[in-house]
Backbone as CSV, one residue per row, in Angstrom:
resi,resn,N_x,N_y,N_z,CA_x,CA_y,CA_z,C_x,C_y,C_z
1,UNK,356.900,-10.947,172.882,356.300,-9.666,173.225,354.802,-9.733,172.936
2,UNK,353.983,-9.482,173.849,352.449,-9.625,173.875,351.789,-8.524,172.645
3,UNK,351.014,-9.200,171.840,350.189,-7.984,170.946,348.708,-8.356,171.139
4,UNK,348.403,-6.806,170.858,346.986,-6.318,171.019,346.295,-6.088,169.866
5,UNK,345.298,-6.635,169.109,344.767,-6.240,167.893,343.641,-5.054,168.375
6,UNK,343.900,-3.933,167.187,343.447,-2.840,167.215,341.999,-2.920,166.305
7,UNK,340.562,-3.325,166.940,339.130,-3.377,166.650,339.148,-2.505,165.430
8,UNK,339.777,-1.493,165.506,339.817,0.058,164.276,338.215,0.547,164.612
9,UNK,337.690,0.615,166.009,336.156,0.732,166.008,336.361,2.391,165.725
10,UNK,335.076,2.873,165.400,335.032,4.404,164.999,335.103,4.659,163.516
11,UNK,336.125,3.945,162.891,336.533,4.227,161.901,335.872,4.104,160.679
12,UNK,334.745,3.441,160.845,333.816,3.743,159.572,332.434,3.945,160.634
13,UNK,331.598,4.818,159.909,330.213,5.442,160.010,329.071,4.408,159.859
14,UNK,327.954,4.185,160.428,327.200,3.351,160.775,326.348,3.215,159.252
15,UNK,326.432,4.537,158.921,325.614,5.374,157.720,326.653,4.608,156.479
16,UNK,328.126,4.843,156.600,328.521,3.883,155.279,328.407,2.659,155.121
17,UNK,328.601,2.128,156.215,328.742,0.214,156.783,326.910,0.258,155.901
18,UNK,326.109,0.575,156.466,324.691,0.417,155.396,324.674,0.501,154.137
19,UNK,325.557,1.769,153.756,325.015,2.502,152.429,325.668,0.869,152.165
20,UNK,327.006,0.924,152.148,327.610,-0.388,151.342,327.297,-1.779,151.005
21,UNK,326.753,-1.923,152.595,325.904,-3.363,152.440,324.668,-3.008,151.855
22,UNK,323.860,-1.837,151.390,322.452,-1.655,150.085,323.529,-1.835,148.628
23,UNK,324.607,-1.224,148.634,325.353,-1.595,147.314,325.334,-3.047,146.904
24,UNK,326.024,-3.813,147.797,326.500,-5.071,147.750,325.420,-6.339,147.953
25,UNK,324.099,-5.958,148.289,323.253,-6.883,148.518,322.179,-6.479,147.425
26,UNK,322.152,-5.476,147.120,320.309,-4.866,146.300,320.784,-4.460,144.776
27,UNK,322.249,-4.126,144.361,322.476,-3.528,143.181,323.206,-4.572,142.542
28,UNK,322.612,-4.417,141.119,323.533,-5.218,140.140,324.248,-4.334,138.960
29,UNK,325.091,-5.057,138.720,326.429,-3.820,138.043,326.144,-4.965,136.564
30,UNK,326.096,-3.824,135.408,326.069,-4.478,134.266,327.104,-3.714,133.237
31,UNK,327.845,-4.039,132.395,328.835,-3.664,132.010,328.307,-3.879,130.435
32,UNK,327.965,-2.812,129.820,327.609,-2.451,128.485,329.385,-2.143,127.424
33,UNK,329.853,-1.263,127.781,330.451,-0.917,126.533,332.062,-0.086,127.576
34,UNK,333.006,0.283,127.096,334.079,1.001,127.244,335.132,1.268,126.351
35,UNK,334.909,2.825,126.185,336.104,3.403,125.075,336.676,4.169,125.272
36,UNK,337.950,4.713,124.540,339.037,5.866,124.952,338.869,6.264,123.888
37,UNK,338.705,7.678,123.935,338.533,8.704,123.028,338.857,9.596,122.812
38,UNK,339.817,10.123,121.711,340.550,11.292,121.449,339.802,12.005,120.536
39,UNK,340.165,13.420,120.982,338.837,14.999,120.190,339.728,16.093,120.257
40,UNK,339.509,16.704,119.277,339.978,18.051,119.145,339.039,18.914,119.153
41,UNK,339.495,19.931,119.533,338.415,21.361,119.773,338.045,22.095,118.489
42,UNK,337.265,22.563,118.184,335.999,22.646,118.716,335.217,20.820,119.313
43,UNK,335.326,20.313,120.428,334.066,19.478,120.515,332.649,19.395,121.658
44,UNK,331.803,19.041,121.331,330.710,19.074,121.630,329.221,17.857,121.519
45,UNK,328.711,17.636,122.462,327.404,16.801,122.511,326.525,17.828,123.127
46,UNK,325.532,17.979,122.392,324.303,18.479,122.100,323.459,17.508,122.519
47,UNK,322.259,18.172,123.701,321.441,17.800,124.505,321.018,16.247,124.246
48,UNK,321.214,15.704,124.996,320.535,14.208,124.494,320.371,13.156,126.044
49,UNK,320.130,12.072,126.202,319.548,11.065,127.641,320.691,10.061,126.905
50,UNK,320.966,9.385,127.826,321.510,8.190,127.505,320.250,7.191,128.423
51,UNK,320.226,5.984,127.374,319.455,4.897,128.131,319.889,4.329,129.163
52,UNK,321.048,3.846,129.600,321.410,3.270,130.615,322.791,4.444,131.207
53,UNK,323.204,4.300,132.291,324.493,4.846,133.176,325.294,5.324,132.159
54,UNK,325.934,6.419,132.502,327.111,6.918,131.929,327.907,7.661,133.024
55,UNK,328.940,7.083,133.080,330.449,7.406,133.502,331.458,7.708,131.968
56,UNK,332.111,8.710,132.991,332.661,9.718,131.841,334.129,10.155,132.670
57,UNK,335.491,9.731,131.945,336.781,10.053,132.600,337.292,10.907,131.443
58,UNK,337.506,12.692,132.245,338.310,13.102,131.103,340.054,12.912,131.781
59,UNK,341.078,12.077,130.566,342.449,12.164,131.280,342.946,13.465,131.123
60,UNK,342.342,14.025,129.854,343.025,15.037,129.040,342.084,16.441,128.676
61,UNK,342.009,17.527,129.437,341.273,18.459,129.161,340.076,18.435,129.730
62,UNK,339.297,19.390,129.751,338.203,19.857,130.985,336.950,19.219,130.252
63,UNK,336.509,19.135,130.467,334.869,19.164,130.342,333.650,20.187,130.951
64,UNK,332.888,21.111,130.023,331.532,21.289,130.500,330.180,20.789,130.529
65,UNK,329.654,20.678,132.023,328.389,19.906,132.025,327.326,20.813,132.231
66,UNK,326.012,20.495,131.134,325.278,21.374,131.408,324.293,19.943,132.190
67,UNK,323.408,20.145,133.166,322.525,19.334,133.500,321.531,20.063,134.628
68,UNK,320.469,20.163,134.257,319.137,20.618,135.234,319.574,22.242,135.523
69,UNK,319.563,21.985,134.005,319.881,23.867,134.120,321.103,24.120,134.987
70,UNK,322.197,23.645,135.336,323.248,24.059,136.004,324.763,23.824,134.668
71,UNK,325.380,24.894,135.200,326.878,24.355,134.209,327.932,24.204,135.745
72,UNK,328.566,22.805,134.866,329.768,22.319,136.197,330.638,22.468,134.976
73,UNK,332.474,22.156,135.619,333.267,21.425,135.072,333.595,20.217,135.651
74,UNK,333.962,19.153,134.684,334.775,17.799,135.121,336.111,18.145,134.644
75,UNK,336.989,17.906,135.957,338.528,17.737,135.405,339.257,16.579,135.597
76,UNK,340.395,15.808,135.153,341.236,14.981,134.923,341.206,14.103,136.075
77,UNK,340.504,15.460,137.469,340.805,14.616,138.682,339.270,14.167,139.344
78,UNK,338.348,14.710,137.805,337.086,13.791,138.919,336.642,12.846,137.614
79,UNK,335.851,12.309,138.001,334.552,11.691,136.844,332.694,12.825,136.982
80,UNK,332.496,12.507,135.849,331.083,12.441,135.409,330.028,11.054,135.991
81,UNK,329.274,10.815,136.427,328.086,9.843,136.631,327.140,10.526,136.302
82,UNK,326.112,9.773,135.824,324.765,10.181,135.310,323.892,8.757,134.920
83,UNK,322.693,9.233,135.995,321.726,8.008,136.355,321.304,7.718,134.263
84,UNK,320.369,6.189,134.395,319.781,6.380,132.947,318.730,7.456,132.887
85,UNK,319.020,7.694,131.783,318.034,9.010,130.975,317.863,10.216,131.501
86,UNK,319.042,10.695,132.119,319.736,11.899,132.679,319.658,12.693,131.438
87,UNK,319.104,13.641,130.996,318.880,14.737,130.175,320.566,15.572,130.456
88,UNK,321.470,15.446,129.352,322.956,16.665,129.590,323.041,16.870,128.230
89,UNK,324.302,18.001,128.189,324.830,18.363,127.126,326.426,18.544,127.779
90,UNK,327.320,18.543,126.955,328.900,18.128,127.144,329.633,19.003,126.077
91,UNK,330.794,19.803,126.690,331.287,19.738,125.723,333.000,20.305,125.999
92,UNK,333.987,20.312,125.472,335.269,20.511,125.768,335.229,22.129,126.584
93,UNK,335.508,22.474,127.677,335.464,24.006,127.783,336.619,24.655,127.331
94,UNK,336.482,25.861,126.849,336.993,27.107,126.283,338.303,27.137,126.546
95,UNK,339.336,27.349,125.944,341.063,27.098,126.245,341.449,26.280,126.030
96,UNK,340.971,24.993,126.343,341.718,23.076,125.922,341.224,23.125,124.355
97,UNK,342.445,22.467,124.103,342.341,21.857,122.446,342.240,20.647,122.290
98,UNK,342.959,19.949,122.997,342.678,18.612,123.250,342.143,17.950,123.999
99,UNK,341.159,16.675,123.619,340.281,15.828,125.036,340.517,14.474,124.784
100,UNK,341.403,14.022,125.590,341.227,12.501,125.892,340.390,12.216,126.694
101,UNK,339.435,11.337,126.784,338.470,10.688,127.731,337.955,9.172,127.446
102,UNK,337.837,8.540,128.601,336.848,6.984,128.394,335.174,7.149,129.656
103,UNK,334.968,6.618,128.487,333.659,6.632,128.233,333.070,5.233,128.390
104,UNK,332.193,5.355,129.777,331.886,3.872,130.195,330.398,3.400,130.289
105,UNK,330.046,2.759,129.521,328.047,2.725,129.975,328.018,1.265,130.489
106,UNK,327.036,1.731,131.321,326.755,0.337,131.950,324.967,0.356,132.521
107,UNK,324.550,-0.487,133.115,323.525,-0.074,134.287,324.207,-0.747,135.650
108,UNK,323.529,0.383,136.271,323.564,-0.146,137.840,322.367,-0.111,138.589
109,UNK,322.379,-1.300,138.973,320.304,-1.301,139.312,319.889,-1.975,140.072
110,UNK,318.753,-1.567,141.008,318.639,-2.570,142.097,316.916,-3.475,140.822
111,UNK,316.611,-4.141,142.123,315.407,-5.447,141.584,314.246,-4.317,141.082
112,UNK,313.815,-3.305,141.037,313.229,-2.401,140.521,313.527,-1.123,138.913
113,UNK,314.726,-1.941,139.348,315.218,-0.922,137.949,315.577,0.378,138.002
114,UNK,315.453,0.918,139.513,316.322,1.793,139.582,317.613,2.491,139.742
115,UNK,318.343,3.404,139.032,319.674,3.180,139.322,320.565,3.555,140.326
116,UNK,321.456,3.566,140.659,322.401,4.074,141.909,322.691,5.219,141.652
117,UNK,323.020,5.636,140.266,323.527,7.098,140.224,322.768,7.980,140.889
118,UNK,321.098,7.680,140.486,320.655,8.878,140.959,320.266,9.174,142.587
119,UNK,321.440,8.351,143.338,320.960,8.750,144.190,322.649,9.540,145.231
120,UNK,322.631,9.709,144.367,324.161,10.656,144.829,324.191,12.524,144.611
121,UNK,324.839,12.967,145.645,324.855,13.952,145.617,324.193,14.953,144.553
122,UNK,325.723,14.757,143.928,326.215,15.154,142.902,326.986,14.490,141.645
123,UNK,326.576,15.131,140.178,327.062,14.051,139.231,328.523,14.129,139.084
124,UNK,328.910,14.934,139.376,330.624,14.838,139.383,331.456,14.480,140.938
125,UNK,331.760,13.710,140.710,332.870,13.435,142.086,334.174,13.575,141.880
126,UNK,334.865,13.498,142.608,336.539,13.202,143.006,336.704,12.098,142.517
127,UNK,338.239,11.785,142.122,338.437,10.412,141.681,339.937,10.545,142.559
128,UNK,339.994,9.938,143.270,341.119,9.678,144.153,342.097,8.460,143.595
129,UNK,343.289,9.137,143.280,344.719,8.239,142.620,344.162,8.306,140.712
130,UNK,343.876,9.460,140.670,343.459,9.897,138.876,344.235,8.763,138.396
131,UNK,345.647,9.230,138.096,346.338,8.361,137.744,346.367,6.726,137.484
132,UNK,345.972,6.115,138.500,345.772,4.957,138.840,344.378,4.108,138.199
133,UNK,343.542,5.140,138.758,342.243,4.793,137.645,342.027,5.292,136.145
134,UNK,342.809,6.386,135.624,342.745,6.183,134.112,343.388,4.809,133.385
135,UNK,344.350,4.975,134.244,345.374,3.389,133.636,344.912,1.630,133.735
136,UNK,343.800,1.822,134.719,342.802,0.650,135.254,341.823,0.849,134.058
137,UNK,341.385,2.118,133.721,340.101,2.005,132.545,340.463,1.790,131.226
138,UNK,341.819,2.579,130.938,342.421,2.461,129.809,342.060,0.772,129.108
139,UNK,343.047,0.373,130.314,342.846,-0.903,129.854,341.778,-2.193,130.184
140,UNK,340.828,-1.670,130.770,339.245,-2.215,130.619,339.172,-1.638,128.936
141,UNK,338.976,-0.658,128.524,338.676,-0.049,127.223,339.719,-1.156,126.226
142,UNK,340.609,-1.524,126.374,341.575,-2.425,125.753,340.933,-3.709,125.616
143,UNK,340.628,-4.397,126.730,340.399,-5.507,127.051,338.584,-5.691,126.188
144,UNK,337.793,-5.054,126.133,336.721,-5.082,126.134,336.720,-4.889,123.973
145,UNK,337.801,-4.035,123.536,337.959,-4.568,122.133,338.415,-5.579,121.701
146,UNK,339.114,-6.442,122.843,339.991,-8.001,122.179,338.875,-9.075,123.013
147,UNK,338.320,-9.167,124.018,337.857,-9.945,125.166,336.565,-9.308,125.322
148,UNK,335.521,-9.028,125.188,334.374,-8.836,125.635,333.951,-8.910,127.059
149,UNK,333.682,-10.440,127.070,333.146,-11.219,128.387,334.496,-10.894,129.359
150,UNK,335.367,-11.182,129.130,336.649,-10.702,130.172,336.259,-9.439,130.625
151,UNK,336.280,-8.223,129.658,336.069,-6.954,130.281,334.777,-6.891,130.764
152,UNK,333.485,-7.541,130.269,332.179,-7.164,131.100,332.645,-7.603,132.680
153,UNK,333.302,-9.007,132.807,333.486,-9.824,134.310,334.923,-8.560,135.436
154,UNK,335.534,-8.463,134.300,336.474,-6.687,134.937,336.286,-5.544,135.650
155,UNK,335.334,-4.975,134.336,334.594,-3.944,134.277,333.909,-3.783,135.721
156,UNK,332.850,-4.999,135.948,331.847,-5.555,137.078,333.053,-4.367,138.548
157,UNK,334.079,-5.264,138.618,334.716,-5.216,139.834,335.123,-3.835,140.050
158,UNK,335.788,-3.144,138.629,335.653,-1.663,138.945,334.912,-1.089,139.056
159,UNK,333.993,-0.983,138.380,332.864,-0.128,139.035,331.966,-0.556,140.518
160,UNK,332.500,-1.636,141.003,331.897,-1.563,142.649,333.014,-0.997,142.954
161,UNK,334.121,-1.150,142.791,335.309,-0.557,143.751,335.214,1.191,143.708
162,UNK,334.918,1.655,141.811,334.561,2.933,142.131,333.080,3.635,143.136
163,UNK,332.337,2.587,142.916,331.006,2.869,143.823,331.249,2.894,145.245
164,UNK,332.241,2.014,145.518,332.409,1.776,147.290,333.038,3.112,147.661
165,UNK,333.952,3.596,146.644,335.122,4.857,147.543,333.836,6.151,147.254
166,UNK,333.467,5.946,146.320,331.559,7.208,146.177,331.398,7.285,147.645
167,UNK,330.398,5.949,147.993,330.119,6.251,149.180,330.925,6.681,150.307
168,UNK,332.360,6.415,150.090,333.352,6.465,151.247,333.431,7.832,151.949
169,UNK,333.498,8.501,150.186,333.391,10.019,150.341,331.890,10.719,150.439
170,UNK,331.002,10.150,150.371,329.243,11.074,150.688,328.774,10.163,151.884
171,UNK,328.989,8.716,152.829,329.037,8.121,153.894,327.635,7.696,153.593
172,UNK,326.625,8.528,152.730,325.274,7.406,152.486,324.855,7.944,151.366
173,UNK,323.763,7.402,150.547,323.094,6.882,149.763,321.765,8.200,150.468
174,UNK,321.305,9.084,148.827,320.177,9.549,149.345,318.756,9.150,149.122
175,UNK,317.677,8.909,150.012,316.996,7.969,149.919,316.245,8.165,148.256
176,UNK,315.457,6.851,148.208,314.813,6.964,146.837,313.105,8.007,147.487
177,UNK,312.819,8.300,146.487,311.484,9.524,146.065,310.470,8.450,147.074
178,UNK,310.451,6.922,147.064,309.747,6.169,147.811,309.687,4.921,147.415
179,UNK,309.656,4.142,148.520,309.696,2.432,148.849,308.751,2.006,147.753
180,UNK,309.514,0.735,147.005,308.542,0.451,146.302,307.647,-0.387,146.816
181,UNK,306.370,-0.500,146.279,305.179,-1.372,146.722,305.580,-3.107,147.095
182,UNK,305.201,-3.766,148.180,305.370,-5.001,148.287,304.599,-5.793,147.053
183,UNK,303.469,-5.761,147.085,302.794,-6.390,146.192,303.772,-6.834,144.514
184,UNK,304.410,-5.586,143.926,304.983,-5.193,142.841,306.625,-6.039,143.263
185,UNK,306.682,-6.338,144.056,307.878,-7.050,144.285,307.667,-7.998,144.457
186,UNK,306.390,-8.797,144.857,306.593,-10.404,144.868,305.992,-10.587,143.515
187,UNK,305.536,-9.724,142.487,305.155,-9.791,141.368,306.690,-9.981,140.756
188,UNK,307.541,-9.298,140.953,308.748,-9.731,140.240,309.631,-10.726,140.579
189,UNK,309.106,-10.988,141.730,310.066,-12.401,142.158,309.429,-13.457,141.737
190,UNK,308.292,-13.594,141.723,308.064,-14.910,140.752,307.895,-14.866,139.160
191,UNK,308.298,-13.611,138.878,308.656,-13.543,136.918,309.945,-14.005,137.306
192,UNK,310.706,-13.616,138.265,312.405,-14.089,138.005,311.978,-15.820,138.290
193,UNK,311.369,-16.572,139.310,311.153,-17.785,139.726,310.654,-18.553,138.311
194,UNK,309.473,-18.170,137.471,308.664,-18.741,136.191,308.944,-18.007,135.164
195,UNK,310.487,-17.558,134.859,310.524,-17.070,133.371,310.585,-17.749,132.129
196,UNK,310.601,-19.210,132.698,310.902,-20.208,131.467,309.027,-20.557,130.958
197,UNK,308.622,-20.229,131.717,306.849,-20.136,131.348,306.802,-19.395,130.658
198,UNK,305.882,-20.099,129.341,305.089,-19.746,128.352,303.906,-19.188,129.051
199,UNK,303.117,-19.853,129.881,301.978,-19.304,130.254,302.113,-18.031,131.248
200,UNK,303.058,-17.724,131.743,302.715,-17.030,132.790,302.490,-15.836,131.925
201,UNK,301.528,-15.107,132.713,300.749,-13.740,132.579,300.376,-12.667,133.189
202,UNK,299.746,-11.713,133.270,299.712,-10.562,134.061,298.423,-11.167,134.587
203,UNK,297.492,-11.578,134.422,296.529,-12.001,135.113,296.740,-13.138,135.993
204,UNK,297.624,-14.257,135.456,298.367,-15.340,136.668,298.860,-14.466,137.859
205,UNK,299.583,-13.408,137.555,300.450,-12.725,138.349,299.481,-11.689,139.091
206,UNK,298.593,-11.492,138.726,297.164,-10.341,139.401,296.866,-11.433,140.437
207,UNK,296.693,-12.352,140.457,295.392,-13.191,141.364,296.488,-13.511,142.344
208,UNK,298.141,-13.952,142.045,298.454,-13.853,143.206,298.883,-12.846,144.138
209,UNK,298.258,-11.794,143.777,298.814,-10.892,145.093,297.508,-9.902,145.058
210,UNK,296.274,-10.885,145.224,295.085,-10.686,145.008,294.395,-9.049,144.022
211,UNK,295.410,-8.182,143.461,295.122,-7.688,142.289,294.513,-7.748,140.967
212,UNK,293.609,-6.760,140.718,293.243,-6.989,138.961,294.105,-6.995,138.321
213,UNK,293.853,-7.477,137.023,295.009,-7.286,135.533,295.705,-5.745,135.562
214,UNK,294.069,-5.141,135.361,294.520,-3.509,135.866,295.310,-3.192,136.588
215,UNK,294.655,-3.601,137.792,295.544,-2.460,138.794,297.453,-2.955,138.562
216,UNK,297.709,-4.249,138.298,298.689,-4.927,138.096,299.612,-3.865,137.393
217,UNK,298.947,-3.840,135.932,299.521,-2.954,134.952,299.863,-1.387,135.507
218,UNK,299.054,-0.782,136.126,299.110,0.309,136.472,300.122,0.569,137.277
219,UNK,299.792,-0.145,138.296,301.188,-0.334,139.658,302.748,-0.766,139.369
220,UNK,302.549,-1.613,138.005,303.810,-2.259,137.773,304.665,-0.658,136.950
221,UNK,303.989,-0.029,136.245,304.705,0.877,134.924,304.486,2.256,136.196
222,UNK,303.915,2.228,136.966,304.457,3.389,138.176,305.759,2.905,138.818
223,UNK,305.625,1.154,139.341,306.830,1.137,140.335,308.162,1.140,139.483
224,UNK,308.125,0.530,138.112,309.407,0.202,137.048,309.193,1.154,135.985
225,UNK,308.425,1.815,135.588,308.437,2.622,134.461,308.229,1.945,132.802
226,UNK,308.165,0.138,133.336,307.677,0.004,132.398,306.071,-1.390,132.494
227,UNK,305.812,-1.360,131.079,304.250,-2.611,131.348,305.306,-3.834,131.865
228,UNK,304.532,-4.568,132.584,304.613,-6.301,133.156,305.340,-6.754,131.611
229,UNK,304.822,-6.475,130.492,304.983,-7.153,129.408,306.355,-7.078,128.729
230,UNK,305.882,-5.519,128.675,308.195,-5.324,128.595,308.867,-5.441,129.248
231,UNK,309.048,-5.619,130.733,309.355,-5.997,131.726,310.071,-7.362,131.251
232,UNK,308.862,-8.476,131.346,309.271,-9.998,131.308,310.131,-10.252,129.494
233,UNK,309.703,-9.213,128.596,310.226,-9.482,127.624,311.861,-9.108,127.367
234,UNK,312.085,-8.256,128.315,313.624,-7.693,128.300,314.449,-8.300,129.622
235,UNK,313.535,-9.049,130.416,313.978,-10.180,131.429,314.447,-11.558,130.303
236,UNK,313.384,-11.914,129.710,314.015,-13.270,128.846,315.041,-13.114,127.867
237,UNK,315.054,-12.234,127.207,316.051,-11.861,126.408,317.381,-11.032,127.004
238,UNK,317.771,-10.909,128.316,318.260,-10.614,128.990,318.879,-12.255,129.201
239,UNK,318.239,-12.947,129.674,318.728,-14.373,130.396,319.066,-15.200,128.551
240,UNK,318.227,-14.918,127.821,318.891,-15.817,126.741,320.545,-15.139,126.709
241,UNK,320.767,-13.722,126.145,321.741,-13.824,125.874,322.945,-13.930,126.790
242,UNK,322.308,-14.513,128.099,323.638,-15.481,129.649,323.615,-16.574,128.755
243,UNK,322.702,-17.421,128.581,323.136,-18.487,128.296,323.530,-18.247,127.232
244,UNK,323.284,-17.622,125.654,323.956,-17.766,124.398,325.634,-17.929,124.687
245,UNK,326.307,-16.839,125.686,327.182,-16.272,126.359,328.071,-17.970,126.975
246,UNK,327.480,-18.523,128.117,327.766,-19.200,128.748,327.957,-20.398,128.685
247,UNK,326.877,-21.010,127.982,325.931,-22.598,128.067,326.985,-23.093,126.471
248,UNK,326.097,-23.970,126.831,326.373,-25.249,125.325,324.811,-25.394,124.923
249,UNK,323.992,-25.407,125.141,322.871,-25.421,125.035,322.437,-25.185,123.646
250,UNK,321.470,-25.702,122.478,321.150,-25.875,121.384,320.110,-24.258,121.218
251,UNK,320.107,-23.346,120.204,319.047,-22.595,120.100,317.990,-22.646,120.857
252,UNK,317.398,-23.492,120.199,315.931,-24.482,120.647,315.940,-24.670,122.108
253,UNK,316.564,-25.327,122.833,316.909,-25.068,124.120,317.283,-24.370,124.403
254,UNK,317.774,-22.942,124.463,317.225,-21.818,125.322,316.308,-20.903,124.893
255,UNK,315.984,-21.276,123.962,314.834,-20.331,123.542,313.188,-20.743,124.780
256,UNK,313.408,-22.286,125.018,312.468,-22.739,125.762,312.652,-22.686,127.388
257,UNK,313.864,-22.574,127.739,313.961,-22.097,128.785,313.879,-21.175,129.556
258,UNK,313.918,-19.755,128.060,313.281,-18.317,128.253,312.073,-18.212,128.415
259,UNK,311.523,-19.314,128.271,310.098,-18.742,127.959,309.575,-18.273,126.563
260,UNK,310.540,-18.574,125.464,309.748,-18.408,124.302,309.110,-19.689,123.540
261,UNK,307.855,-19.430,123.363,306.669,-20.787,122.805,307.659,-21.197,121.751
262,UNK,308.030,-21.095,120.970,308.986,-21.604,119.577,310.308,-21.014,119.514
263,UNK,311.201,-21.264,118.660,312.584,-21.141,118.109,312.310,-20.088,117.737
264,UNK,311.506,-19.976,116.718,311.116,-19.305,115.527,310.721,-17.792,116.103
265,UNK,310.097,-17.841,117.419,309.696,-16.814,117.670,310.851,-16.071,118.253
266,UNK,311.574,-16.750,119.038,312.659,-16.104,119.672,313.548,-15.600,118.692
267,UNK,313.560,-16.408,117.299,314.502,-15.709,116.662,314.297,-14.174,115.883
268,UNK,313.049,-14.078,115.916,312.461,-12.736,115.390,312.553,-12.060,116.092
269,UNK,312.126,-12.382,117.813,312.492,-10.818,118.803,314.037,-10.344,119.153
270,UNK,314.481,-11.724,119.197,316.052,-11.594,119.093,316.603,-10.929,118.369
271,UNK,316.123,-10.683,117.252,316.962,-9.982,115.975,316.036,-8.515,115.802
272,UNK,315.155,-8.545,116.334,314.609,-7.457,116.897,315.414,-6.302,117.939
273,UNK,315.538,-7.236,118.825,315.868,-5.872,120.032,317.592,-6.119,119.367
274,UNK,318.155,-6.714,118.898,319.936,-6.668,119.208,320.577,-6.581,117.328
275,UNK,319.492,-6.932,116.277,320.141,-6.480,115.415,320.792,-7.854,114.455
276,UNK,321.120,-9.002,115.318,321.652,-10.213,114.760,320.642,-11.457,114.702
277,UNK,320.917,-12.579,114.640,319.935,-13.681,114.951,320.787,-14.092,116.269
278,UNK,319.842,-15.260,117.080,320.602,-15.985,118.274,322.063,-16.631,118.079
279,UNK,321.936,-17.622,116.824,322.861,-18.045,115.891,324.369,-17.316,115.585
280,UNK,323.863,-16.191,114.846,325.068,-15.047,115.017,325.448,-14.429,116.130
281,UNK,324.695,-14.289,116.792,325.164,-13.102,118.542,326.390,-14.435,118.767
282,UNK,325.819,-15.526,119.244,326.660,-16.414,119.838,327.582,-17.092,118.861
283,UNK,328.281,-17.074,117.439,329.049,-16.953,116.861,330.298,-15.510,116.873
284,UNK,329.449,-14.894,117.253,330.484,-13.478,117.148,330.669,-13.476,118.569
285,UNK,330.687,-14.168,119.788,331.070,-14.025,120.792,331.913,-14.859,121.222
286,UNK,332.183,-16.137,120.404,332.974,-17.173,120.795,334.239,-16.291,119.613
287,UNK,334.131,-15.548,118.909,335.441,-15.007,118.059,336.563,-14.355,118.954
């Protein structure tokens, strides 16, 4: 009996087929932390930003969101998103005694550092098959207290899968405030190309895209929000702790592959921004 394959043309929007391929080509998904959390009422968070993404599943009891002067509720059957340094306050609404919820931070970010959340509707969505995805996070939240690196490489896949059905349901992406500068982007493609350089500098990096030091600085902490300097410094220490993570590689050797002039130095900023030495991070990760 002769068959006909059905194209399925129509069936997705020209507007999602894009939004998805800007997901899947420009954003990177980073997987910070995941927990399940049980509260009794009275509870409450009092005004505060989170630094990076927050996704927020209540299984159990409502949630109120205060944000940009508006009050929403989140229920069982949507999630919370909120870009980094989203100004909210949270707290169980009036009648529920009990709140189960997981609680997911991550970033999601294209080559500029900006995030995906904020470019959605609205911070609360639908969560289609509740069920299905509390029991998927639950145990990301499981996995991520016994397995770390397992749940960051997990984690990764759910949250594109939750990002893809986002768009499924809003069909696009609302544009950003404005395109970032070319100049400021081949400035960051060759910090990603020469990060193992000691020498490279904001003035190396001025002359090639025929810019002053100035204007460099100026343009860079408008297009990223932050200096060239913190920039490349939370880029190397970003890539050390892949390799601490990954490699076999000796201290000393990746400290020089970051781009830090000495051991010695890396081990001071290291224990700077994260709290441990290189030594320890990558001892407590092979546990």
């Amino acid at each position: 009996m002769p068959e006909t394959q059905d194209p399925l043309k129509g069936r997705l929007s020209d507007d999602y087929r894009h939004a998805l391929r800007e997901l899947l080509a420009h954003y990177e998904i980073t997987i910070l932390s995941c927990a399940y959390w049980r509260n009794r009422a009275p509870w409450e968070l009092e005004t505060r930003r989170c630094y990076d993404s927050f996704l927020l599943f209540p299984v159990r009891g409502t949630l109120r969101l205060t944000v940009d002067g508006k009050r929403m509720l989140v229920t069982p059957g949507e999630y919370l998103a909120l870009p980094d340094r989203k100004e909210h306050a949270l707290a169980l609404e009036k009648g529920h005694k009990h709140l189960e919820q997981i609680a997911l931070h991550c970033h999601i970010q294209d080559r500029w550092r900006r995030p995906l959340l904020g470019r959605f509707r609205s911070p609360v969505a639908r969560l289609g098959d509740a069920a299905r995805w509390h029991r998927a996070l639950a145990d990301l939240a499981s996995i991520m207290n016994a397995d770390a690196e397992l749940g960051r490489h997990w984690g990764r896949t759910l949250v594109l899968e939750l990002m893809a059905g986002r768009l499924r349901e809003e069909k696009r992406l609302t544009p950003h405030d404005r395109e970032g500068d070319p100049r400021i982007e081949r400035v960051l493609q060759r910090m990603k190309e020469e990060l193992g350089s000691p020498e490279l500098s904001v003035e190396s990096l001025a002359a090639g895209v025929g810019l002053t030091a100035t204007q460099v600085r100026k343009l860079f902490r408008r297009e990223t929000g932050q200096s060239p300097k913190q920039y490349l410094h939370r880029q190397r220490l970003e890539r050390a702790v892949h390799l601490l993570r990954h490699s076999t590689q000796s201290i000393k050797q990746i400290a020089l592959e970051c781009g830090f002039a000495t051991d010695n130095y890396f081990h001071l900023v290291f224990r700077a921004a994260f709290g441990v030495t290189p030594g320890d991070f990558s001892r407590r990760e092979m546990l």
